[in-house]
KEDOVEX-841116 format. One record per residue (C-alpha): residue number from 1; residue in one letter; x, y, z. Coordinates in nm, 3 decimals, decimal comma. Layout:
N
<nr: NUM | rest: a | c1: X | c2: Y | c3: Z>
...
// end
This chain:
228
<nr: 1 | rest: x | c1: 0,000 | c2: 0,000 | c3: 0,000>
<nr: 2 | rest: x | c1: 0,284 | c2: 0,223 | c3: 0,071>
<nr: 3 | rest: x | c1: 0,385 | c2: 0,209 | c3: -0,288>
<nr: 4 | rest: x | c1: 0,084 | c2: 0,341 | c3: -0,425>
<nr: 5 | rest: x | c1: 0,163 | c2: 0,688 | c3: -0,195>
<nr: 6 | rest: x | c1: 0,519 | c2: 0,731 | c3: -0,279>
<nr: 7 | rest: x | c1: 0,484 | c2: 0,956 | c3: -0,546>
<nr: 8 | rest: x | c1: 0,207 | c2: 1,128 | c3: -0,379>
<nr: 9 | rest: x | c1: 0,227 | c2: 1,466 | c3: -0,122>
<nr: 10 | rest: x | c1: 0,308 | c2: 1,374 | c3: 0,248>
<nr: 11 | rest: x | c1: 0,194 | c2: 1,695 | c3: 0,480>
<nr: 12 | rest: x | c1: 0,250 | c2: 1,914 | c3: 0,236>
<nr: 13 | rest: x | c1: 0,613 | c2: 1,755 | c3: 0,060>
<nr: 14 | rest: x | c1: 0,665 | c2: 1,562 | c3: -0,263>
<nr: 15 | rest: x | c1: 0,855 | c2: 1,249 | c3: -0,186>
<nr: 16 | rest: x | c1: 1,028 | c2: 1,291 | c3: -0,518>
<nr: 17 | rest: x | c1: 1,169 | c2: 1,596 | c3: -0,432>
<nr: 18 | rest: x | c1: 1,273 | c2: 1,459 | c3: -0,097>
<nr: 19 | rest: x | c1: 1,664 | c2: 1,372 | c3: -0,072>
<nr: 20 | rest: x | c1: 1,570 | c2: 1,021 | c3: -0,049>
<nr: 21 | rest: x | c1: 1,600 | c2: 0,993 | c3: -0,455>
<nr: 22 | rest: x | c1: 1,960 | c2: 1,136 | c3: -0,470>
<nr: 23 | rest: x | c1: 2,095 | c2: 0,934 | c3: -0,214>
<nr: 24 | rest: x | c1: 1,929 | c2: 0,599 | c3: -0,372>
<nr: 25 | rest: x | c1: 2,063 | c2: 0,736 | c3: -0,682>
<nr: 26 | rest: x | c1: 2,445 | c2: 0,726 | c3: -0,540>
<nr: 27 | rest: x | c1: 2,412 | c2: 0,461 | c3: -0,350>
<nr: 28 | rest: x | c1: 2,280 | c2: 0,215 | c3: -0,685>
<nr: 29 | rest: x | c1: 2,588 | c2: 0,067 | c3: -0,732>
<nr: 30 | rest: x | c1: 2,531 | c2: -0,135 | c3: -0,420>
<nr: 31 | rest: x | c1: 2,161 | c2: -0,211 | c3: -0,365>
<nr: 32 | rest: x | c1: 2,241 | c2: -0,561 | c3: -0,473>
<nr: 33 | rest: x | c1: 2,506 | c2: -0,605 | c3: -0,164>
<nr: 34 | rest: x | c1: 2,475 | c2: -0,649 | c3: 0,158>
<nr: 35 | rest: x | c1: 2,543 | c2: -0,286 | c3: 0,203>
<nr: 36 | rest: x | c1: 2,369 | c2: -0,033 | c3: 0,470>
<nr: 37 | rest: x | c1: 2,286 | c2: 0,292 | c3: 0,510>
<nr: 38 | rest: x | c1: 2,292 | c2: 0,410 | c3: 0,853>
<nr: 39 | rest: x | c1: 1,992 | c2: 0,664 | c3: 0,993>
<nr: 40 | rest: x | c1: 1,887 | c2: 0,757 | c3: 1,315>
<nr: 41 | rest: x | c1: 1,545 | c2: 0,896 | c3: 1,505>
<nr: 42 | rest: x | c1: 1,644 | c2: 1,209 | c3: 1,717>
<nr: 43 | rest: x | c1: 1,537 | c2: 1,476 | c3: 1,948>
<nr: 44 | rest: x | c1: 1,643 | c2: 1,835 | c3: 1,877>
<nr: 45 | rest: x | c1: 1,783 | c2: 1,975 | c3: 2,175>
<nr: 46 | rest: x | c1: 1,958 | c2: 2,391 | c3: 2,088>
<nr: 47 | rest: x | c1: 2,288 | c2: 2,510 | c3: 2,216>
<nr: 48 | rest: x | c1: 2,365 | c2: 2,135 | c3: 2,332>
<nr: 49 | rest: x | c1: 2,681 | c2: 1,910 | c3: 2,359>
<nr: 50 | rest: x | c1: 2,401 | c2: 1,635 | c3: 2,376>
<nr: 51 | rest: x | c1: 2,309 | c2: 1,436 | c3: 2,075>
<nr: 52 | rest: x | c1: 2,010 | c2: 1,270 | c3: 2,131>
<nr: 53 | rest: x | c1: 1,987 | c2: 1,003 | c3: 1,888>
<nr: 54 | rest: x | c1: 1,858 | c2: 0,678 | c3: 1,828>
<nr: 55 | rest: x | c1: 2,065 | c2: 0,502 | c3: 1,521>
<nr: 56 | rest: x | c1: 1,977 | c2: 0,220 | c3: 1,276>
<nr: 57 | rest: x | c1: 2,081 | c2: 0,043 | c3: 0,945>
<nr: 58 | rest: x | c1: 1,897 | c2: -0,004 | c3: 0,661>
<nr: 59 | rest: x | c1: 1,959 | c2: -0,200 | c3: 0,371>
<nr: 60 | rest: x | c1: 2,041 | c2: 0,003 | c3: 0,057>
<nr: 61 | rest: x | c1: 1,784 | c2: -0,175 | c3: -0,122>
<nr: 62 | rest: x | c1: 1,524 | c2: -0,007 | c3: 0,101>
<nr: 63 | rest: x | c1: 1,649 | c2: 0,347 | c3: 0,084>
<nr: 64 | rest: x | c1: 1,381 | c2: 0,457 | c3: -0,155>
<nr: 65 | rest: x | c1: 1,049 | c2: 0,668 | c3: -0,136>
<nr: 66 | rest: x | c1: 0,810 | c2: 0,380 | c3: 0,008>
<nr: 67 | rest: x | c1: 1,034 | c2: 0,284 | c3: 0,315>
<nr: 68 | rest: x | c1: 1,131 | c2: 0,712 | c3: 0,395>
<nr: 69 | rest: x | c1: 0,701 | c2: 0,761 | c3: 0,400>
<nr: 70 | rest: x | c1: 0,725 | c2: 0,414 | c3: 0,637>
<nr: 71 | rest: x | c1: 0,974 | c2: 0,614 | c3: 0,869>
<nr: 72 | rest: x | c1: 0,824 | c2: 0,914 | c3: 0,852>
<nr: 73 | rest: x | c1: 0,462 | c2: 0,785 | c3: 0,957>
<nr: 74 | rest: x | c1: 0,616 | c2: 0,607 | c3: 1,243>
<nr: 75 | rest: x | c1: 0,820 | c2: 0,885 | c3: 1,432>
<nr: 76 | rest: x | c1: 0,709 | c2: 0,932 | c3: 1,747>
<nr: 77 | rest: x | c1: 0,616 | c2: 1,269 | c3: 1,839>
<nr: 78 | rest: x | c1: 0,904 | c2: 1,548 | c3: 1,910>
<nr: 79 | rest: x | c1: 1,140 | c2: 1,281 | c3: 1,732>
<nr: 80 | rest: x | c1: 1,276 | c2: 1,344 | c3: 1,373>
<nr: 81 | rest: x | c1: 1,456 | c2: 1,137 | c3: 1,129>
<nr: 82 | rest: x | c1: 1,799 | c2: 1,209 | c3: 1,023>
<nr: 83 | rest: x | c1: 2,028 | c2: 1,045 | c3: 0,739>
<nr: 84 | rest: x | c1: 2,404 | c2: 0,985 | c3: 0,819>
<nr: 85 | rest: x | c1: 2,683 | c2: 0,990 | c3: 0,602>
<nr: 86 | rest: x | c1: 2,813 | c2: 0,637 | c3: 0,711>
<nr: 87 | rest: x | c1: 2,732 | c2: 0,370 | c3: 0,464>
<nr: 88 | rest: x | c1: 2,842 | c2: -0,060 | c3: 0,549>
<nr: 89 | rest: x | c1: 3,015 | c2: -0,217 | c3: 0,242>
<nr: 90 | rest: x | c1: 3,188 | c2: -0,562 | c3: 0,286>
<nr: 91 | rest: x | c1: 3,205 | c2: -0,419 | c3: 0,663>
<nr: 92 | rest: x | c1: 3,408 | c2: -0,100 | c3: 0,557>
<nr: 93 | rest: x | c1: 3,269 | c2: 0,227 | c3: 0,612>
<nr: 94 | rest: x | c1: 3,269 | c2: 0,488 | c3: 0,387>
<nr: 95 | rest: x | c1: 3,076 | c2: 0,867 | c3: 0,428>
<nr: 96 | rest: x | c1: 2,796 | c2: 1,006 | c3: 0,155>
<nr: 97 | rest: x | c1: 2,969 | c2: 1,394 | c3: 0,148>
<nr: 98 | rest: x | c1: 2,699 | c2: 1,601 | c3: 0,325>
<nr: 99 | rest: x | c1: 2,718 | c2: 2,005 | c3: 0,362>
<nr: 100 | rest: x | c1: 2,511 | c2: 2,240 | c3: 0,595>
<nr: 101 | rest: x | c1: 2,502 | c2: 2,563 | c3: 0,453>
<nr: 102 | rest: x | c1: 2,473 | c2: 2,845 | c3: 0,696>
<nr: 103 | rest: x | c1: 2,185 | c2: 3,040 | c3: 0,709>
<nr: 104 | rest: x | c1: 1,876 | c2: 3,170 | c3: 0,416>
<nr: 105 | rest: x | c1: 1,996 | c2: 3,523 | c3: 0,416>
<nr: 106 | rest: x | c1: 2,192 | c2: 3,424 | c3: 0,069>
<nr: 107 | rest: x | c1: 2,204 | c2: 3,182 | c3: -0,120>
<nr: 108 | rest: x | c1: 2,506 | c2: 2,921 | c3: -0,153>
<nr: 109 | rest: x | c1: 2,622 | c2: 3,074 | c3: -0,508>
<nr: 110 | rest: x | c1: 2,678 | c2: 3,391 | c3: -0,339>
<nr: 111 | rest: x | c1: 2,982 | c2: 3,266 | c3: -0,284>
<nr: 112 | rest: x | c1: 3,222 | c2: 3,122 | c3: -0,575>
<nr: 113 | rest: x | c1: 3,361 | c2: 2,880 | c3: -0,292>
<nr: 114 | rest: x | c1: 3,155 | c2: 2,581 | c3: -0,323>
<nr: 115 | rest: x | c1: 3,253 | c2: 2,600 | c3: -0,685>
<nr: 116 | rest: x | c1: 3,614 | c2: 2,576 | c3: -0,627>
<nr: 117 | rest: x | c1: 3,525 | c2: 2,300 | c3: -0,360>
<nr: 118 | rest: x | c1: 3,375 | c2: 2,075 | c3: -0,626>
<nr: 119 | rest: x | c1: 3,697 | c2: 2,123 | c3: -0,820>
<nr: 120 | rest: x | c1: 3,913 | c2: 2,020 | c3: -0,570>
<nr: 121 | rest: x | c1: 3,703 | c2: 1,703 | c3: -0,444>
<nr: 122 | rest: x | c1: 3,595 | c2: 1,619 | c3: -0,830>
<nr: 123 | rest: x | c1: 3,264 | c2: 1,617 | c3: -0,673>
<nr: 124 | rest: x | c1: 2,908 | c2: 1,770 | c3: -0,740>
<nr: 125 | rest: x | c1: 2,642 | c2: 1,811 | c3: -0,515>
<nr: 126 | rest: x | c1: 2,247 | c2: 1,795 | c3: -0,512>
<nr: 127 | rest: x | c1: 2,132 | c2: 2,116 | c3: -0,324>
<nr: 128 | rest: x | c1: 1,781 | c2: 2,121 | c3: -0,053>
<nr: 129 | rest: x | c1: 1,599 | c2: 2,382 | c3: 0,043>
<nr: 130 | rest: x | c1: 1,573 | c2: 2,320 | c3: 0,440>
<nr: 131 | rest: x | c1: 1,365 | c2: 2,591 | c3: 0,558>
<nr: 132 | rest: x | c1: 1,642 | c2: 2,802 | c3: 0,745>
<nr: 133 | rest: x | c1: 1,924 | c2: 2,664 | c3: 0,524>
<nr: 134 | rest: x | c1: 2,039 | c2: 2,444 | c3: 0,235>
<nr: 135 | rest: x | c1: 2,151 | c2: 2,125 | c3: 0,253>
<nr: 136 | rest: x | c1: 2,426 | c2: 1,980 | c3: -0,005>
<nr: 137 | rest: x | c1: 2,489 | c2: 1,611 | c3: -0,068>
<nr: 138 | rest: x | c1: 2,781 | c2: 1,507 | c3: -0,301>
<nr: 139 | rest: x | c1: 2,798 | c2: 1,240 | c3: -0,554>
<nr: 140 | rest: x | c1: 3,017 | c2: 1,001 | c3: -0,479>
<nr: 141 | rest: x | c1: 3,153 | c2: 0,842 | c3: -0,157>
<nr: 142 | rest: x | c1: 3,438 | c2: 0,925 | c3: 0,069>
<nr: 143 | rest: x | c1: 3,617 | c2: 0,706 | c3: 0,300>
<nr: 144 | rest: x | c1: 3,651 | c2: 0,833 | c3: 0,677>
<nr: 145 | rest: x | c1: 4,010 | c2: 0,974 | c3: 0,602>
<nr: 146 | rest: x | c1: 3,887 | c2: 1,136 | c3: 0,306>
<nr: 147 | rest: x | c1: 3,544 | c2: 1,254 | c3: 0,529>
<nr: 148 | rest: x | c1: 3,738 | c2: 1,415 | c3: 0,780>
<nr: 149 | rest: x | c1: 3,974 | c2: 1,614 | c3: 0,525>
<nr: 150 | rest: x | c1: 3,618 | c2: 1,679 | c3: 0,384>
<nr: 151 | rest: x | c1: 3,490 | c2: 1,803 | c3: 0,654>
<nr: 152 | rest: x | c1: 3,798 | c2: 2,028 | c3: 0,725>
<nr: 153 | rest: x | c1: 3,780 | c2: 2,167 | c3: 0,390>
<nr: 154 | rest: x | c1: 3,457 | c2: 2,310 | c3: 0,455>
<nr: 155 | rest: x | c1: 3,534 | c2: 2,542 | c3: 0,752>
<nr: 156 | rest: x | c1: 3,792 | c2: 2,715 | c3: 0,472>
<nr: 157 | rest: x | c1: 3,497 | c2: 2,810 | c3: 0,275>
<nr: 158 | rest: x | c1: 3,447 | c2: 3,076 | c3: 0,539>
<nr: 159 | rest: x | c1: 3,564 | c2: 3,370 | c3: 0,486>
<nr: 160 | rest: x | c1: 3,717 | c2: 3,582 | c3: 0,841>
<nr: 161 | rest: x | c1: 3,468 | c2: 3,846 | c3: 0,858>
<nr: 162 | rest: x | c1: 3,127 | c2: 3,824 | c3: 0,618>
<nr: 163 | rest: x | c1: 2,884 | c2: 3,581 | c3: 0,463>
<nr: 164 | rest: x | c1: 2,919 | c2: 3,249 | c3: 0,648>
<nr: 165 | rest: x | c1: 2,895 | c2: 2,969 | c3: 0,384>
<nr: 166 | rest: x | c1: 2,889 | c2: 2,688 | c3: 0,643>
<nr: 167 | rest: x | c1: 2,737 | c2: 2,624 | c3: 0,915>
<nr: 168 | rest: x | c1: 3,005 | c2: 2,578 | c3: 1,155>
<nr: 169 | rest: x | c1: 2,838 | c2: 2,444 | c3: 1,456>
<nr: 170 | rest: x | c1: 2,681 | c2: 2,166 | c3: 1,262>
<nr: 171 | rest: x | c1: 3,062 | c2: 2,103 | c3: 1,135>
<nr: 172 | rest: x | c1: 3,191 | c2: 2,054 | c3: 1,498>
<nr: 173 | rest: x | c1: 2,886 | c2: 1,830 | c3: 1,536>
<nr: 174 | rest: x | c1: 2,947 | c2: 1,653 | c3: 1,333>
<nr: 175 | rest: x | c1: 3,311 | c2: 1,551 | c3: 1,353>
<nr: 176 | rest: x | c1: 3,285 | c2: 1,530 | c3: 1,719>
<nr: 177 | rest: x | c1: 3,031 | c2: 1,243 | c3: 1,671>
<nr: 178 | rest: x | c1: 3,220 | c2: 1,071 | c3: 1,369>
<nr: 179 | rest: x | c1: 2,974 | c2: 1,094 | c3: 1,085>
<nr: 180 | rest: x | c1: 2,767 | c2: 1,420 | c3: 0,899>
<nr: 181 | rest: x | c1: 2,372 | c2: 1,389 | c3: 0,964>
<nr: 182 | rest: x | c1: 2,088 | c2: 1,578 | c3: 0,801>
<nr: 183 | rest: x | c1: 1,723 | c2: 1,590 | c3: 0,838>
<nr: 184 | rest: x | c1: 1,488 | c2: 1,411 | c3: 0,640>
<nr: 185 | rest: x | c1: 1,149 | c2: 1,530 | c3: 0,843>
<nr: 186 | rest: x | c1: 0,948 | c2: 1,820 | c3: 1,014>
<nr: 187 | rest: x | c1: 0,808 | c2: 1,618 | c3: 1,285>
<nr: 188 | rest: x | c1: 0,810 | c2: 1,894 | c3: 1,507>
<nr: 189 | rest: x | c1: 0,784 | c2: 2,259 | c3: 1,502>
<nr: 190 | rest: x | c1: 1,138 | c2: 2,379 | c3: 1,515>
<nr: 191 | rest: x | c1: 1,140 | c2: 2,352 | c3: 1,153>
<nr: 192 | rest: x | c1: 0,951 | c2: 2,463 | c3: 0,879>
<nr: 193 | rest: x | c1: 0,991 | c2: 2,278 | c3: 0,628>
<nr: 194 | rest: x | c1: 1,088 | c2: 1,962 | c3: 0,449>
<nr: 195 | rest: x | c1: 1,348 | c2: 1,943 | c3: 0,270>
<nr: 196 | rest: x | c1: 1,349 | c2: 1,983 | c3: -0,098>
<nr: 197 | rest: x | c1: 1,503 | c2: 2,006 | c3: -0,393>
<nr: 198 | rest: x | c1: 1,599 | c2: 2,332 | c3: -0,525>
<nr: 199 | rest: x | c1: 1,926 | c2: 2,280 | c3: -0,734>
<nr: 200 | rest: x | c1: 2,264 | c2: 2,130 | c3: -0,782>
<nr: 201 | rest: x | c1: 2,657 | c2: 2,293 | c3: -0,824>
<nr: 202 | rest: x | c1: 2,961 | c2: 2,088 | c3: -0,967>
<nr: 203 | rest: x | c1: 3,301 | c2: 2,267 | c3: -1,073>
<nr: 204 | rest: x | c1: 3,116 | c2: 2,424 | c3: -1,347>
<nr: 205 | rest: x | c1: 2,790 | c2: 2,467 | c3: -1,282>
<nr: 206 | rest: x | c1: 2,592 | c2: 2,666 | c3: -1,028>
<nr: 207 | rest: x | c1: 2,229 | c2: 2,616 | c3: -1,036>
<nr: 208 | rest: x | c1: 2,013 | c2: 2,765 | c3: -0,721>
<nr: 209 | rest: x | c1: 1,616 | c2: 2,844 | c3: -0,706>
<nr: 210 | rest: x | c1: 1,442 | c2: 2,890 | c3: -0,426>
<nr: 211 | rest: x | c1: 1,130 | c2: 2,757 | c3: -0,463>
<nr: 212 | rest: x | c1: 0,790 | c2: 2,640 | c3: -0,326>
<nr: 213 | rest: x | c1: 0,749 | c2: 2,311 | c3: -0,269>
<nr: 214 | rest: x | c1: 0,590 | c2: 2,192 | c3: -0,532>
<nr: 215 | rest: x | c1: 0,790 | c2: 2,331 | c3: -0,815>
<nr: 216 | rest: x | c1: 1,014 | c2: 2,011 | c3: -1,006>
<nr: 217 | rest: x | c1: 1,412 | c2: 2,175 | c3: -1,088>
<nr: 218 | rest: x | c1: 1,596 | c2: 2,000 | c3: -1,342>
<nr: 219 | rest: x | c1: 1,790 | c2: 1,726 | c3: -1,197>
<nr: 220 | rest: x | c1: 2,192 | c2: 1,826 | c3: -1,304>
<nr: 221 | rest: x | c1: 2,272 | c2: 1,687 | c3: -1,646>
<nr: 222 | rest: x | c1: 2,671 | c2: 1,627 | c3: -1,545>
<nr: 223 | rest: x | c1: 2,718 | c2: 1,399 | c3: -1,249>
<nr: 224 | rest: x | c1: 3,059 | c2: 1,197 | c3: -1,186>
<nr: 225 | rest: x | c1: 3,008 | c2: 0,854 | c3: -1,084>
<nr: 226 | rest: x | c1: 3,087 | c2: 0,745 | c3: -0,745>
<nr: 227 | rest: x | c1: 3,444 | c2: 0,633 | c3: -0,678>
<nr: 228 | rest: x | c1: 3,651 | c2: 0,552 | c3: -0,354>
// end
């Protein structure tokens, strides 16, 4: 039955706009391994060293529209559900790139940064409108040597004084737990939105919209397979 809804609205979000579809799409190369995708169920707690999260595995297989409205339906209530950057393979674990861009008051192609950070990673990226933010999540995987230099390599975008690219918190987070996480609900009223899709940047492209949540943006024509 869950099938027949996938492609449907889900309190106001079209799963196929949802992240969901990018990841699966990366992740392909896999789905007929043993390989997982690791998620978790959390409560969002401000200003806190706290991480209050409840983490699980799912086959890569399942990582697709039908099992995200599954999740989403069953979150308790104050609890949303985040995607992490570890994924299992042949018990090695390797890191989907994942970016939190610092706050709506620009866009992320106000700055020719990200740009130069797709050159340098010979990455490109799927961009989310998050409500608050954008959300970014590269193309290929990383493994956790190549994550942490990763995640380094964002702070740089940053300029001393001015426009902060990345969110910097969610950075320290992040590496202080071992693994990037984004949200994949609004399960509660701390945010405001889904997220969706709303454009994609690689080293030579830069292609932003805000938009509402029903518009469809051209998926990006250029994408480089994922390597290790």
């Amino acid at each position: 039955m869950l099938d027949n809804h996938a492609g449907n609205n889900f309190h106001g979000m079209k799963l196929s706009r949802h992240p969901v579809a990018w990841v699966a799409q990366v992740l392909a190369p896999w789905i007929d391994s043993n390989a997982q995708l690791e998620m978790s169920r959390y409560q969002y707690v401000p200003q806190s060293f706290n991480d209050h999260r409840s983490t699980f595995l799912v086959p890569i297989a399942q990582v697709n529209e039908s099992a995200l409205l599954e999740m989403l339906m069953s979150l308790d209530s104050g609890s949303e559900l985040a995607v992490h950057s570890k994924v299992f393979v042949n018990n090695e674990c390797y890191h989907i790139p994942m970016i939190d861009f610092g706050s709506k008051g620009s866009t992320p192609s106000a700055s020719e940064a990200i740009k130069e950070l797709c050159r340098y990673w010979n990455m490109g990226f799927n961009l989310y409108e998050s409500g608050r933010s954008f959300h970014g999540y590269g193309n290929r995987l990383l493994t956790n040597d190549q994550w942490l230099q990763f995640m380094g390599s964002l702070l740089l975008l940053n300029k001393p004084s001015g426009y902060k690219l990345i969110d910097e918190r969610w950075v320290g987070h992040r590496i202080m737990a071992g693994y990037s996480a984004l949200r994949w609900s609004k399960n509660t009223s701390h945010y405001k939105r889904f997220p969706v899709h709303c454009g994609f940047v690689n080293a030579e492209a830069f292609q932003v919209q805000e938009t509402d949540i029903n518009s469809i943006i051209p998926t990006p024509t250029r994408s480089i397979g994922p390597i290790f």
